[in-house]
N, C-alpha and C positions, 0 to 999 in steps of 0.2 A: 017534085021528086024528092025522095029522103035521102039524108045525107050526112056523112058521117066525122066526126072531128077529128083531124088524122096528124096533125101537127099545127106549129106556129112558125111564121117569115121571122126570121134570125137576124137576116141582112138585106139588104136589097142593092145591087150595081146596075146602076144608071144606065152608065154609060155603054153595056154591055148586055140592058133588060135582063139580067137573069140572078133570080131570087133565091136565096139561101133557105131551107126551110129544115127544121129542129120536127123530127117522127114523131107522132106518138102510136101509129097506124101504120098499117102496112100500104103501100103504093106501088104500081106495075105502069109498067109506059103502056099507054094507049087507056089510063082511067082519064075518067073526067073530073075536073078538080072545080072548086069554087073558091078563091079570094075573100075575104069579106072580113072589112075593118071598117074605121072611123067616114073615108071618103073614100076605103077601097072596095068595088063590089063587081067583079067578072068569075066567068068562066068558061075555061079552054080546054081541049085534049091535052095532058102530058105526052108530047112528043117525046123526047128524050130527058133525060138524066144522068147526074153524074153522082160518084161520089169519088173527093182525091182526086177532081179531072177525070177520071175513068169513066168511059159509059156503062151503065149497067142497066136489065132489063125489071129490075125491080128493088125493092127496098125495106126494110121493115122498121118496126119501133125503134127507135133509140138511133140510128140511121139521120146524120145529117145532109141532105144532101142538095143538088142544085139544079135549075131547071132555066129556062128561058120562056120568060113569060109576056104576054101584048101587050098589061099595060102597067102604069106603077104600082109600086107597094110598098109598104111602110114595116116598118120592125111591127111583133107582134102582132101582124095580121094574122086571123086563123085562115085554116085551111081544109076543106072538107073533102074529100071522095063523094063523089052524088054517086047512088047508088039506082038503080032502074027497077 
């Protein structure tokens, strides 16, 4: 499937799975995302997200925002939109 470069993981908290990720792309809850760095390689539905704590149902470029994700991830992972 093609897929598109949409941001990079900023932060990552543990203890709470849910990753910080820096736009470069626009994102909508319910895209499907891909992970992928050095030992990071999944991909999930975007359930929700936040920015500021606030949920919101979308987000665009420049947009840092935060998600809850299965598995770890490391600063500087990219992050793509698969596109169908």
């Amino acid at each position: 499937m093609p897929e598109e470069l949409i941001g990079k993981v900023s932060d990552y908290f543990g203890k709470i799975g849910v990753v910080a990720i820096e736009l470069t792309g626009n994102l909508t809850v319910g895209d499907k995302i891909h992970i992928k760095g050095h030992t990071t390689d999944f991909e999930q539905i975007v359930d929700s997200m936040q920015i500021d704590r606030q949920p919101v149902p979308e987000a665009k470029a420049g947009d840092s925002i935060g998600i809850k994700v299965k598995e770890y991830c490391r600063g500087k992972d990219s992050v793509y939109r698969v596109t169908e």
